[in-house]
Backbone of each chain as ProteinMPNN parsed JSONL, in Angstrom:
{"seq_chain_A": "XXXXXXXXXXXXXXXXXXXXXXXXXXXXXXXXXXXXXXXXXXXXXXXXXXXXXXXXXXXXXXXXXXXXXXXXXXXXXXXXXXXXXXXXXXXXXXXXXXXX", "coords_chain_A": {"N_chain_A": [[-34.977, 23.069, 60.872], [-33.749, 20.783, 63.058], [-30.584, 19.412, 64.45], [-29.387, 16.466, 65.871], [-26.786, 15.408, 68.104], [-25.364, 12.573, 68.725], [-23.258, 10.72, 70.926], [-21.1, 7.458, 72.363], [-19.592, 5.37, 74.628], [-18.17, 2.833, 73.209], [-17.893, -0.739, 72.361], [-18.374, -3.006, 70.523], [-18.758, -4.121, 67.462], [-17.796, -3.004, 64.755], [-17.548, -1.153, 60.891], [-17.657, -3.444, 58.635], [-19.142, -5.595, 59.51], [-20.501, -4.133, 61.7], [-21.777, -3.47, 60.213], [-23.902, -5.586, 59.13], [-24.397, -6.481, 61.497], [-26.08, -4.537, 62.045], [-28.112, -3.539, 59.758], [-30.499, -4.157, 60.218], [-31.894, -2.35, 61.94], [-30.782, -0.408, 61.041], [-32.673, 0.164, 58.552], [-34.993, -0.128, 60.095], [-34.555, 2.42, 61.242], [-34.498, 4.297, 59.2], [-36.979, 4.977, 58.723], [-38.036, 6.547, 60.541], [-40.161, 8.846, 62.263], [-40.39, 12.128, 60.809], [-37.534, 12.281, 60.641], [-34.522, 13.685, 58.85], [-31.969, 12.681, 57.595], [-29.792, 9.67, 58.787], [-26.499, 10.075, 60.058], [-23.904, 7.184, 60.372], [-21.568, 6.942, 62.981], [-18.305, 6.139, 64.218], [-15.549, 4.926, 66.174], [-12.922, 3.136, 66.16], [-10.265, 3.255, 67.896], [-10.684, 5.093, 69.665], [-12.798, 3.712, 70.828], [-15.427, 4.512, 70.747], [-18.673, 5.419, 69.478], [-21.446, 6.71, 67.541], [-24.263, 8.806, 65.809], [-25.047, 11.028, 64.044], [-28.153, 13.101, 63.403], [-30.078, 14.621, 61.467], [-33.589, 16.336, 61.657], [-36.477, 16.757, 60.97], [-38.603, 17.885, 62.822], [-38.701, 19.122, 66.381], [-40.628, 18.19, 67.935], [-40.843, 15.523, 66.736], [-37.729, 14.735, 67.288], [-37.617, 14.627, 69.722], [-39.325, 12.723, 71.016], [-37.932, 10.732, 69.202], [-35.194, 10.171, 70.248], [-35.631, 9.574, 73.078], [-36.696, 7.021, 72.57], [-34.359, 5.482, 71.346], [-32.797, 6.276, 73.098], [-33.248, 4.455, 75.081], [-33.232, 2.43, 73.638], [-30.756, 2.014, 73.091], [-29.466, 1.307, 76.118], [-30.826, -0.695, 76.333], [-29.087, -2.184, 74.889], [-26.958, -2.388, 77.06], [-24.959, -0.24, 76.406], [-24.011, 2.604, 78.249], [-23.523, 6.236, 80.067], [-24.467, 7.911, 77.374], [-24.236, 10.394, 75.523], [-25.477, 13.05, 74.62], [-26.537, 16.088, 72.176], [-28.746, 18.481, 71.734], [-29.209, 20.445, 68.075], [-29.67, 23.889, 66.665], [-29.708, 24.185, 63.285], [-27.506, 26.016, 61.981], [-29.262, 27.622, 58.654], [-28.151, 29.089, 56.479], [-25.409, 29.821, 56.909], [-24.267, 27.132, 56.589], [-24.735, 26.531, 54.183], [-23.12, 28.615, 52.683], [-20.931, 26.493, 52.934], [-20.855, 23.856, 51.703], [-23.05, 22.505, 52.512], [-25.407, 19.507, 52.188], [-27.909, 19.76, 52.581], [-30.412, 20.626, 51.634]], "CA_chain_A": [[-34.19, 21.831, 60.769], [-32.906, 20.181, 63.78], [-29.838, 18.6, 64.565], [-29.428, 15.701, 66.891], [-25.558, 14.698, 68.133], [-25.478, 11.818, 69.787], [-21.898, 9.84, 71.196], [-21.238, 7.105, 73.713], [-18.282, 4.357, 75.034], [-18.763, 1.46, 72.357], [-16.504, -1.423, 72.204], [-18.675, -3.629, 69.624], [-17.989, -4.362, 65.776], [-17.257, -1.559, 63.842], [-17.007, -1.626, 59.653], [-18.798, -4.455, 57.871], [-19.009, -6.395, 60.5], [-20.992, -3.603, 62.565], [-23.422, -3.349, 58.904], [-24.161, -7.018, 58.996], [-25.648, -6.198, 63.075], [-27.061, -3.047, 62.629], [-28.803, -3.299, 59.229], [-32.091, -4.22, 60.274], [-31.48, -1.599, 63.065], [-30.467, 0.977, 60.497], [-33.674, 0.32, 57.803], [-36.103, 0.762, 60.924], [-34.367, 3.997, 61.751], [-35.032, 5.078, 58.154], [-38.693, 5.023, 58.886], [-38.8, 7.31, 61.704], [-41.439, 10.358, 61.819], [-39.495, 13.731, 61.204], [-36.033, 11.439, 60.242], [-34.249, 13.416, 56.771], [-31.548, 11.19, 58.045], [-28.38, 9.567, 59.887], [-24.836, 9.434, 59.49], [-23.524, 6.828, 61.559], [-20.27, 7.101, 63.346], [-17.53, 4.738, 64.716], [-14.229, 5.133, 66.092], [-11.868, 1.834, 66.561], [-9.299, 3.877, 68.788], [-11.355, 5.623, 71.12], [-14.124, 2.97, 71.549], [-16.804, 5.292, 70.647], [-19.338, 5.072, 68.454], [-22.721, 7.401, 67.651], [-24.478, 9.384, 65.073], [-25.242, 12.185, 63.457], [-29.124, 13.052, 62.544], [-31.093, 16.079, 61.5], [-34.834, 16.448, 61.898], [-37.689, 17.926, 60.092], [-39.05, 18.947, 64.011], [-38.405, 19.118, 67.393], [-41.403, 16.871, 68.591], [-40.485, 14.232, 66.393], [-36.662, 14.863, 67.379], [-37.258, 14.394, 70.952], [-39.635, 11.162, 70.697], [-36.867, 9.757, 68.982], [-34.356, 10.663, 71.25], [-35.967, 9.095, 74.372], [-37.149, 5.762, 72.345], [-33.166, 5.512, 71.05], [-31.803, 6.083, 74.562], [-33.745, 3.212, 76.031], [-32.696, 1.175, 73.094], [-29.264, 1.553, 73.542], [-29.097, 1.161, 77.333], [-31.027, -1.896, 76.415], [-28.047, -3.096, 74.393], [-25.844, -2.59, 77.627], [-24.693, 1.331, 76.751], [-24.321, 3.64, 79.218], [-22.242, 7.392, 79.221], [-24.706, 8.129, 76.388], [-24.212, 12.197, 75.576], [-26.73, 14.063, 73.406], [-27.162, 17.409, 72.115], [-29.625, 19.416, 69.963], [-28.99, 22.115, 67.632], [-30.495, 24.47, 65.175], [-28.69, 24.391, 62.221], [-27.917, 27.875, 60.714], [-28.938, 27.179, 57.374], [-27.364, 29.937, 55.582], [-24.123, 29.592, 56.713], [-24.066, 25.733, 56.053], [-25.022, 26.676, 52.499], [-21.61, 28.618, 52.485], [-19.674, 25.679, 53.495], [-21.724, 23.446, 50.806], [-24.269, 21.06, 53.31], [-25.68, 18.787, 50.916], [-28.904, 19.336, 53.217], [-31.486, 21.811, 51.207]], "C_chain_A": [[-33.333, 21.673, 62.019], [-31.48, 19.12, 63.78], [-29.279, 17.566, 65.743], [-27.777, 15.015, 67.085], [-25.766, 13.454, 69.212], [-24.031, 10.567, 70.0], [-21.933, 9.008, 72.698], [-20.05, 6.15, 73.548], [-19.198, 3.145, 73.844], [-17.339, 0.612, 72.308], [-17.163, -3.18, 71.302], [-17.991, -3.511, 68.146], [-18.286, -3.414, 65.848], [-17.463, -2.207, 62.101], [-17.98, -2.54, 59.423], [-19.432, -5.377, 58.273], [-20.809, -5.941, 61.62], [-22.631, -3.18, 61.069], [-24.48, -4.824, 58.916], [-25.06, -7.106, 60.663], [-26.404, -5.398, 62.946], [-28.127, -2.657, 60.973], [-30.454, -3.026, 59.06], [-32.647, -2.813, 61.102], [-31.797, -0.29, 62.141], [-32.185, 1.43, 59.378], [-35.165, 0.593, 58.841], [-35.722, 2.469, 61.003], [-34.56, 5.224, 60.553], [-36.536, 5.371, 58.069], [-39.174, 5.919, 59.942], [-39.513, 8.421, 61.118], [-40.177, 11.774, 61.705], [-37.901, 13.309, 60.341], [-35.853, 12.409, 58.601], [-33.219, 12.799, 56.798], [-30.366, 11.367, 58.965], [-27.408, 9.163, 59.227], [-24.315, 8.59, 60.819], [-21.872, 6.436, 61.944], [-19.72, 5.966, 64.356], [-16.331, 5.03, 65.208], [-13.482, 3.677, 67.146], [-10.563, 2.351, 67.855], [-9.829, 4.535, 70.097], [-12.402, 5.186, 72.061], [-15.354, 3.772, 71.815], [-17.323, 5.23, 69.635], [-20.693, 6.325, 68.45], [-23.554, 7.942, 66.463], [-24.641, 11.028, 65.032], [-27.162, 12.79, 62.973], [-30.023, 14.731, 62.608], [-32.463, 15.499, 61.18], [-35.678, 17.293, 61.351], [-38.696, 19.12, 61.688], [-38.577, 18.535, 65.24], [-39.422, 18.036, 68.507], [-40.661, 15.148, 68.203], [-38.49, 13.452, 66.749], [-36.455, 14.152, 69.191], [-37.781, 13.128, 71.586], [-38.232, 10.116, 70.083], [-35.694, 9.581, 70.034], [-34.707, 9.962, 72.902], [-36.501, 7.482, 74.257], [-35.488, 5.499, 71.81], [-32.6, 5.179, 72.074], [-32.051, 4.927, 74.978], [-33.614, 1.866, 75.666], [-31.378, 0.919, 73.364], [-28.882, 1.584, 74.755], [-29.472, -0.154, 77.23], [-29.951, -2.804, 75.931], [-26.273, -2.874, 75.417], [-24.828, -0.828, 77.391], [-24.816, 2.228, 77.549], [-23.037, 4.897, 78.755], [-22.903, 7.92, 78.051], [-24.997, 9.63, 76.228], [-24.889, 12.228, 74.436], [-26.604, 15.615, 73.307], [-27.401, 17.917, 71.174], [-29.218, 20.466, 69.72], [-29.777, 22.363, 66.747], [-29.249, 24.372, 64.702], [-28.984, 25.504, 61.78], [-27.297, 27.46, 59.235], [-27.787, 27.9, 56.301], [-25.8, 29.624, 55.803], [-23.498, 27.978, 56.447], [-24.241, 25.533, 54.447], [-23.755, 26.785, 52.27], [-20.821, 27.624, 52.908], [-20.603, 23.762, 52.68], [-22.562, 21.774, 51.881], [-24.684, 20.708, 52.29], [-27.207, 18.452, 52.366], [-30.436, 20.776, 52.792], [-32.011, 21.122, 49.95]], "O_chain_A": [[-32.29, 22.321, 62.11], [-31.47, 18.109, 63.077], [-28.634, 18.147, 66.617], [-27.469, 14.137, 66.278], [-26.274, 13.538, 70.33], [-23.911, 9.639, 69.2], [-22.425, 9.407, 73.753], [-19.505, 6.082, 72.446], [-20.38, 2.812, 73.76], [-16.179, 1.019, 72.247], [-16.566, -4.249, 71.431], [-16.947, -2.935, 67.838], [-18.927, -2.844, 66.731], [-17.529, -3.422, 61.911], [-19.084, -2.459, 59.963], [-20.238, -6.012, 57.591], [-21.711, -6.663, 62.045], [-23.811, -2.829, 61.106], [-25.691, -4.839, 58.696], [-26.124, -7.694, 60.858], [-27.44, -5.358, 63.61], [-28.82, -1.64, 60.979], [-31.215, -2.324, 58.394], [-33.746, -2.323, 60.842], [-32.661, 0.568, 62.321], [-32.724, 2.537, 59.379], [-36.134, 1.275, 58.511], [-36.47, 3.436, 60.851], [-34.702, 6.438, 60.696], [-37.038, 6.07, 57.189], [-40.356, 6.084, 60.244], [-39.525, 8.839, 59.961], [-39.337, 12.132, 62.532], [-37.337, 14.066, 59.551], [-36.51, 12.207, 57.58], [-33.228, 12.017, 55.847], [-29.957, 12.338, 59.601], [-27.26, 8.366, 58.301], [-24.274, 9.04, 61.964], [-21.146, 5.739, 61.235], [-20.364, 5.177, 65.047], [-15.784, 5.674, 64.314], [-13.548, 3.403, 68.345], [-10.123, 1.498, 68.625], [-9.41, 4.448, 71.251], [-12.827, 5.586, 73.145], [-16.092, 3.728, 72.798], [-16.62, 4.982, 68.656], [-20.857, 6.856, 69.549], [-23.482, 6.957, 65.729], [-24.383, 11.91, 65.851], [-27.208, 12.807, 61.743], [-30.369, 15.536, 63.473], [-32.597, 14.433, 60.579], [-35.524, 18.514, 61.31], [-39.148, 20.265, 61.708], [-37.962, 17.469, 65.216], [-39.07, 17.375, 69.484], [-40.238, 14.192, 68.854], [-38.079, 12.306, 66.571], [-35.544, 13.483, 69.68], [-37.141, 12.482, 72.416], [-37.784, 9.06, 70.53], [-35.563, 8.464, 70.535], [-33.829, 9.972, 73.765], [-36.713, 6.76, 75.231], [-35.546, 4.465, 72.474], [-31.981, 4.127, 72.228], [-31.089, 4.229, 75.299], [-33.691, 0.802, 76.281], [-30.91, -0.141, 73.779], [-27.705, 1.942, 74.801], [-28.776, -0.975, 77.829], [-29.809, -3.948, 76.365], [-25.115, -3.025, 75.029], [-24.097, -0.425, 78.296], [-25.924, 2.763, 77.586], [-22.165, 4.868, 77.887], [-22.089, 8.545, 77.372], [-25.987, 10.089, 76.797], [-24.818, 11.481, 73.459], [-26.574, 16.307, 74.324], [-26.816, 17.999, 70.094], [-28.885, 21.355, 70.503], [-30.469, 21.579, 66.097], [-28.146, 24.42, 65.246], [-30.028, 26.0, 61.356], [-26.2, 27.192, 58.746], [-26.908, 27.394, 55.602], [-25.087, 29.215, 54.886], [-22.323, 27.788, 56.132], [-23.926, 24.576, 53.741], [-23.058, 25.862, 51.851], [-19.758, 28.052, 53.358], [-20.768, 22.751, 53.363], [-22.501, 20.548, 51.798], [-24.476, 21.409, 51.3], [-27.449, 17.375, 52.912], [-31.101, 21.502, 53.532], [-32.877, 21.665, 49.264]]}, "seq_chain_B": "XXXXXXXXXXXXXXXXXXXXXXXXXXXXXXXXXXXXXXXXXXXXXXXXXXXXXXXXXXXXXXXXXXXXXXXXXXXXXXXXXXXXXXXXXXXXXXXXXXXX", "coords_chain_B": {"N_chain_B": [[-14.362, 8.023, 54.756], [-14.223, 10.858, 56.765], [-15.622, 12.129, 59.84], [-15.475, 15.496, 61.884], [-16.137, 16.447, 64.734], [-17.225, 19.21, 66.754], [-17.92, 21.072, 69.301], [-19.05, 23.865, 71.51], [-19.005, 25.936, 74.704], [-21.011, 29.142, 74.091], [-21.609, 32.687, 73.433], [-22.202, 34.069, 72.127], [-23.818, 35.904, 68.796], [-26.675, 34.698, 67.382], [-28.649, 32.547, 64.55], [-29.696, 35.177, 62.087], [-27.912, 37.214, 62.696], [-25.678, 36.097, 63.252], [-25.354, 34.573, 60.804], [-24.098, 37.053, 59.335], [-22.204, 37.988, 60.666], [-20.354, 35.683, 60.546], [-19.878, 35.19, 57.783], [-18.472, 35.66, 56.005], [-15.883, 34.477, 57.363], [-17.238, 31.547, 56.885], [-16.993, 31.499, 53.988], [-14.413, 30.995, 53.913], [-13.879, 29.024, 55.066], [-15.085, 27.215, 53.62], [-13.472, 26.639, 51.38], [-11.331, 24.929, 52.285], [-9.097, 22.457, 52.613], [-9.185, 19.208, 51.495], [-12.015, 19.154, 53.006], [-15.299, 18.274, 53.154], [-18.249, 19.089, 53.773], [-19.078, 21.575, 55.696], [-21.53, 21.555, 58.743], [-23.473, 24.07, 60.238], [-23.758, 24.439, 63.723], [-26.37, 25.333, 66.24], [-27.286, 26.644, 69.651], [-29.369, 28.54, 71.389], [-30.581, 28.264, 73.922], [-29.202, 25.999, 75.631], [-26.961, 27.71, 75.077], [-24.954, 27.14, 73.548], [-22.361, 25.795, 70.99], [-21.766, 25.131, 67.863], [-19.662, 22.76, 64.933], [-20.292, 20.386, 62.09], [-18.368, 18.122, 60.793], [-17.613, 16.754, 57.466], [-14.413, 15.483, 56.357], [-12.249, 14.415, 53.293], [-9.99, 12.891, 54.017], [-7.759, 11.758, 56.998], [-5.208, 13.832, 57.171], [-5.938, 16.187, 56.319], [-8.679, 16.578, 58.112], [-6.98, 16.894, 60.886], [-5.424, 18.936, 59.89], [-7.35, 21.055, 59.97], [-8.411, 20.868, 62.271], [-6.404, 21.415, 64.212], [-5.691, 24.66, 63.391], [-8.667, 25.764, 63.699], [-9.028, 25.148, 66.506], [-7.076, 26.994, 67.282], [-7.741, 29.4, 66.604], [-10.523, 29.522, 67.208], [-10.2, 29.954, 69.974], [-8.726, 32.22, 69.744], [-11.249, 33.974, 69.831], [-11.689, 33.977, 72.064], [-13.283, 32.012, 72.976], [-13.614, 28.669, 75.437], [-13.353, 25.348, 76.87], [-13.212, 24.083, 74.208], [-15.005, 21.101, 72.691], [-14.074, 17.827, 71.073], [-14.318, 15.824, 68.393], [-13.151, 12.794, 66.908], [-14.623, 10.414, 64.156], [-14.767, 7.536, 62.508], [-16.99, 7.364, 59.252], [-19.373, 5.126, 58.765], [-20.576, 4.132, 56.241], [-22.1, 2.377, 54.676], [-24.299, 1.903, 56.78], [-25.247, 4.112, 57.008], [-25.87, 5.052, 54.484], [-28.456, 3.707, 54.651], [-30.212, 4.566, 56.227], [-30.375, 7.217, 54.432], [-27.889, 9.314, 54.476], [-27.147, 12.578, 53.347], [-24.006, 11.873, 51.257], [-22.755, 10.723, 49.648]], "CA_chain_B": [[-14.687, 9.662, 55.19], [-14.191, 11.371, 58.355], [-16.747, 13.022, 60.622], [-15.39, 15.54, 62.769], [-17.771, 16.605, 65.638], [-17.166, 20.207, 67.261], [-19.224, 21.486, 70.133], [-18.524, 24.784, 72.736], [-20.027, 26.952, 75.234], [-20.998, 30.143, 72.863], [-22.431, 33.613, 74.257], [-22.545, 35.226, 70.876], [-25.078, 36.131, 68.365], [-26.981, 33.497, 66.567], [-29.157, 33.255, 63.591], [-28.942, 36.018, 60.96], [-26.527, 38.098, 63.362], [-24.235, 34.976, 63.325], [-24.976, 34.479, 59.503], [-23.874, 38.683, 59.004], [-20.833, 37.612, 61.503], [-19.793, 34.561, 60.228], [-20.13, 35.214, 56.12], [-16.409, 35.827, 55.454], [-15.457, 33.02, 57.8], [-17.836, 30.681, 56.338], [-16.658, 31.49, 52.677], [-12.93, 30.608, 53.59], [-13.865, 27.3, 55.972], [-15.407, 26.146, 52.253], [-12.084, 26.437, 50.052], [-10.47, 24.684, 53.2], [-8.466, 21.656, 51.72], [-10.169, 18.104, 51.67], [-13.208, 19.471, 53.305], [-16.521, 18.028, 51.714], [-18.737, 19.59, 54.057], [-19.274, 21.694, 57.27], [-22.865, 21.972, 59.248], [-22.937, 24.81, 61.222], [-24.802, 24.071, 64.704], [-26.252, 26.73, 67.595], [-28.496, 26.583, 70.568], [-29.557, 29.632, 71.871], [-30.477, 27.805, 75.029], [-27.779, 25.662, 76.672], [-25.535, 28.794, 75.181], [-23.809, 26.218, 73.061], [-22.793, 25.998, 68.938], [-20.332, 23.887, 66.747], [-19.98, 22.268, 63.825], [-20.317, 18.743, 62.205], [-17.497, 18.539, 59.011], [-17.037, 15.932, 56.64], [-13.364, 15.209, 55.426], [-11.708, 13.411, 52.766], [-8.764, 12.142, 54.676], [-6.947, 12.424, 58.399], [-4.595, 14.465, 57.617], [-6.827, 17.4, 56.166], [-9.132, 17.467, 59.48], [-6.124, 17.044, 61.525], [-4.938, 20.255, 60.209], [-7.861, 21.856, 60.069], [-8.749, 21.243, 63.69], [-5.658, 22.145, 64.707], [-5.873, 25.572, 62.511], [-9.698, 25.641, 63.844], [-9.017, 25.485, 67.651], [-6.527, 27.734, 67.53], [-9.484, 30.418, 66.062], [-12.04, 29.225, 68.094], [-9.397, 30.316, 71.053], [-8.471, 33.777, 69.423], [-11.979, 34.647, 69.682], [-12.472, 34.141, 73.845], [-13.99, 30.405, 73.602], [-13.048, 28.191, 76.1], [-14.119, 24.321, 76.754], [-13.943, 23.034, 73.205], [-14.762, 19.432, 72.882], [-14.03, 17.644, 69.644], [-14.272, 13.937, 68.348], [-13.14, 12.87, 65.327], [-14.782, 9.989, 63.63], [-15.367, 7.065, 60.957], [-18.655, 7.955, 58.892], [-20.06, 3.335, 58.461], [-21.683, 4.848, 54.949], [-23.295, 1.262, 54.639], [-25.15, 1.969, 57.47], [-25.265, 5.784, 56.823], [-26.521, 4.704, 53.021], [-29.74, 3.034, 54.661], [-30.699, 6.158, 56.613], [-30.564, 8.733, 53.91], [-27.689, 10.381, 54.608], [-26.799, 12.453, 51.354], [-22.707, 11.95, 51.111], [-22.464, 9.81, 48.626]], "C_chain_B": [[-14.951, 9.685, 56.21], [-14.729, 12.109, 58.916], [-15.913, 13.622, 61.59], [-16.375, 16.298, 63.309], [-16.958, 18.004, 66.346], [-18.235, 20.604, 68.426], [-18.14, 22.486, 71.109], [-19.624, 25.499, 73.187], [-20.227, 27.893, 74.434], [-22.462, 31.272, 73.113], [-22.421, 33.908, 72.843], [-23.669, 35.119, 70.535], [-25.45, 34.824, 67.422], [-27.907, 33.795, 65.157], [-28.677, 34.314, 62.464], [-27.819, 37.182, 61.437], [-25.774, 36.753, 62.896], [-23.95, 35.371, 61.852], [-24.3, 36.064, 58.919], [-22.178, 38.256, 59.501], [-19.392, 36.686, 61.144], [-19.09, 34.134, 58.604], [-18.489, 34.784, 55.979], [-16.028, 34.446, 55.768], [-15.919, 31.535, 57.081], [-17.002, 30.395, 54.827], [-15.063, 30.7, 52.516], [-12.861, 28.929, 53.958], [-14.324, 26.419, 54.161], [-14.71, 25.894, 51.202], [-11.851, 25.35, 50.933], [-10.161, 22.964, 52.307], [-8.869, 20.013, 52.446], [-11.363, 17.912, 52.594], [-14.213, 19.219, 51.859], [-18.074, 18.895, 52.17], [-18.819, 20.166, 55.436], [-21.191, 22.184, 57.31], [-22.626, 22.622, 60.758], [-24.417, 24.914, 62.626], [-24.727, 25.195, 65.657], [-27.559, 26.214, 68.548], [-28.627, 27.426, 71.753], [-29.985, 29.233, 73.108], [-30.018, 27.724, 76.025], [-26.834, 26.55, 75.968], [-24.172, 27.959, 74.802], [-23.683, 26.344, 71.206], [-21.694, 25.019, 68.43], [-20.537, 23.614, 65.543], [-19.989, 20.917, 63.559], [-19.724, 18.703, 60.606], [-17.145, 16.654, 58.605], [-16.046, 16.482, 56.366], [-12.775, 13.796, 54.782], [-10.778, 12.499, 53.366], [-8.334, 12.701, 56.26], [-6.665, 13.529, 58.013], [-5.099, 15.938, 57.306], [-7.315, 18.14, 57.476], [-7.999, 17.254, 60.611], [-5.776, 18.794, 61.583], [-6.067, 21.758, 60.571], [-8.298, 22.066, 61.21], [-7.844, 21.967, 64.385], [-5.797, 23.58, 64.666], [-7.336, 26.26, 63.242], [-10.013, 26.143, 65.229], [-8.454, 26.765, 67.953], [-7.112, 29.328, 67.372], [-10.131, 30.688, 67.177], [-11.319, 30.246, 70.196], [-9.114, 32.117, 71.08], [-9.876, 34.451, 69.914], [-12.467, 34.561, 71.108], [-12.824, 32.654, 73.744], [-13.127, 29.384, 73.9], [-13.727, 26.745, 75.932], [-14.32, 23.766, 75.398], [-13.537, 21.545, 72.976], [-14.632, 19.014, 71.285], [-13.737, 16.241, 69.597], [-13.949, 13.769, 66.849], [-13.821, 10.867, 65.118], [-14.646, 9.123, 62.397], [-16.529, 7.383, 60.571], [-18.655, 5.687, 58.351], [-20.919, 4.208, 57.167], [-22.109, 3.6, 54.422], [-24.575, 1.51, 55.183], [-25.855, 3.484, 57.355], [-26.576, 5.712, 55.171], [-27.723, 4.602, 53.183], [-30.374, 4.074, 55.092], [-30.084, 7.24, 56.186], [-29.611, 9.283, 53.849], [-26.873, 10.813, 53.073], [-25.428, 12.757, 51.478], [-22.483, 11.004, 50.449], [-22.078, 10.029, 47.222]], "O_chain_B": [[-15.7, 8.902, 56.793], [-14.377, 13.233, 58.558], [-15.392, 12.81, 62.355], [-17.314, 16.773, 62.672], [-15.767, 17.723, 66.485], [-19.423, 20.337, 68.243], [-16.979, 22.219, 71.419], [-20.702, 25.731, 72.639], [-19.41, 27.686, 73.537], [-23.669, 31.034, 73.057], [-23.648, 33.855, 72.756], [-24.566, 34.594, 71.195], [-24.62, 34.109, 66.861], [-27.972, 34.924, 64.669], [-27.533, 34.333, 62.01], [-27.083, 37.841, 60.703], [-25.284, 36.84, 61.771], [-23.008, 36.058, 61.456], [-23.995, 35.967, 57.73], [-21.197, 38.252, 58.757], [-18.178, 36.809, 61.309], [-18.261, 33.282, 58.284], [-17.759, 33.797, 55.891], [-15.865, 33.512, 54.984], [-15.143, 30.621, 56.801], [-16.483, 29.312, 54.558], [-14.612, 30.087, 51.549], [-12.209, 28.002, 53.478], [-13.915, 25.338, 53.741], [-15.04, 25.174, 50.26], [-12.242, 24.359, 50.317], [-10.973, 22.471, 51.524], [-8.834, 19.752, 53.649], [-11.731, 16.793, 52.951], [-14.205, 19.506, 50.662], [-18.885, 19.279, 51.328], [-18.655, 19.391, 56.378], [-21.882, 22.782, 56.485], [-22.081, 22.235, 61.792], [-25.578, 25.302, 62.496], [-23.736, 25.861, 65.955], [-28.537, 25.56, 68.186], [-28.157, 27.173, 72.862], [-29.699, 30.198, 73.816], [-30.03, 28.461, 77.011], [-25.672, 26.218, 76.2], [-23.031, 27.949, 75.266], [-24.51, 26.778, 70.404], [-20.936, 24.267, 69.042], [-21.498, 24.108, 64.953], [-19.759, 20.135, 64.481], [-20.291, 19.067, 59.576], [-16.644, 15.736, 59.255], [-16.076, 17.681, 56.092], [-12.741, 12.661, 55.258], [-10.886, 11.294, 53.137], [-8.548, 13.853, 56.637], [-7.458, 14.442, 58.241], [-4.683, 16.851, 58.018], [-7.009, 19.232, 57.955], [-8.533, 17.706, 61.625], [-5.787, 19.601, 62.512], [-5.852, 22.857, 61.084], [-8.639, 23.211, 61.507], [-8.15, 22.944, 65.068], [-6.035, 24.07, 65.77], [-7.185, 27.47, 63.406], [-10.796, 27.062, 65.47], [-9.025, 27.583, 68.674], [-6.784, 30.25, 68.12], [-10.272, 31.692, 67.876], [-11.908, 30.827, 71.108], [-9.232, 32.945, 71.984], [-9.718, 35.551, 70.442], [-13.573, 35.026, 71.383], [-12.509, 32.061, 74.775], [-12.177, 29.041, 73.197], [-14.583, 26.654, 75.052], [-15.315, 23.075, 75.18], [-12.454, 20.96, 73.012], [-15.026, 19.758, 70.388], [-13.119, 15.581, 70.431], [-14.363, 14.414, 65.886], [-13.426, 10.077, 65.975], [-14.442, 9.67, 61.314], [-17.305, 7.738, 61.458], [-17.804, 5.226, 57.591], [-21.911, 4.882, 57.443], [-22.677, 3.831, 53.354], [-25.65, 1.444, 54.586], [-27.016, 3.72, 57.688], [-27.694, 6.199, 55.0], [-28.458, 5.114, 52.339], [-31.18, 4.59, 54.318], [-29.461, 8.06, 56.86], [-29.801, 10.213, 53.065], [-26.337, 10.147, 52.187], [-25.259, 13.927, 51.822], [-21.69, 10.249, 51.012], [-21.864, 9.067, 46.483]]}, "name": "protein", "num_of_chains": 2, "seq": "XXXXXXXXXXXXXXXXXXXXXXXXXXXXXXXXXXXXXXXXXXXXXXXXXXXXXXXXXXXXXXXXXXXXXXXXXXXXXXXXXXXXXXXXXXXXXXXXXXXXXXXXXXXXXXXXXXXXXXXXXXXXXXXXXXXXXXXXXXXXXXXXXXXXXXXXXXXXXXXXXXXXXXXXXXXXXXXXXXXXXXXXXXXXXXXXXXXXXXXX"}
C-alpha cells in the first residue's frame, strides 16, 4: 500500500464552494486504476491546498501522479510538491488507520 | 476535521525493525487526545518518513504537534516540515476516503 502526499500554493475556492468546482473532478478521480482513495485538503490561511491518497501499487501510483501534475499546471498551479511512501501497516493499525 | 501532514529526513530502521521500535510509541500516539487517526509513512529511498493524522479539533493537533516535534527532536531529527490542514469531506466523500 502506497501513499501519495501531494501540496501546492492555491488561492481558489475552498469549502462548498470548492465541492460545487471540483465534483466532477473528484468522481473521475474515484475511477482511477490502483485509487483505494483521496482525502482532499485545503487551507484558507496559508493558501494551500492538496491531497492525501493511498494506492493499491506503485505503477498505478506513478501514472497517476504524472497525469495529475499536468492537470494541475493546466489549471495555472505551479510549486507543486509530491512525495511517496510505504505505509507501515502495522504500526498504523496501532494508531487505528481505518485503511485494512 | 483536521489533516495534519508530517514529513522528515529519517536514517533509521524501517519496516518490521521500525514496527519492533516504534510499538510502545505507537500504542501511546493512539490514546493521544482528539486524535482519530495517525498513518505512519517511510521511504527507504529518499531516507525520508512521517505521518498523516486526523484530528477532531485545532487545539488537540496544535498540542500534539507541539508535544510531537519536540520528540521527533529528542531523537536526533532535524528538518521537520509540517502542514496542518482542512480535510473538504464532500470532496473526500466522492473519492472513498473512509473518515466518515
Amino acid at each position: 500500500m502506497l501513499l501519495l502526499q501531494i501540496d501546492f500554493p492555491y488561492n481558489g475556492v475552498v469549502g462548498k464552494e470548492m465541492v460545487e468546482a471540483f465534483a466532477d473532478l473528484a468522481s473521475s478521480i474515484s475511477k482511477e486504476k490502483g485509487l483505494i482513495f483521496k482525502i482532499w485538503t485545503e487551507n484558507e490561511d496559508t493558501k494551500e491546498a492538496g491531497g492525501i491518497y493511498l494506492f493499491e501499487d506503485l505503477l498505478s501510483l506513478e501514472r497517476y501522479l504524472k497525469m495529475h501534475t499536468a492537470r494541475l499546471q493546466s489549471f495555472g498551479i505551479r510549486d507543486i510538491r509530491s512525495k511517496v511512501f510505504e505505509v507501515n501497516e502495522a504500526l498504523s493499525k496501532i494508531t487505528k488507520a481505518p485503511i485494512f
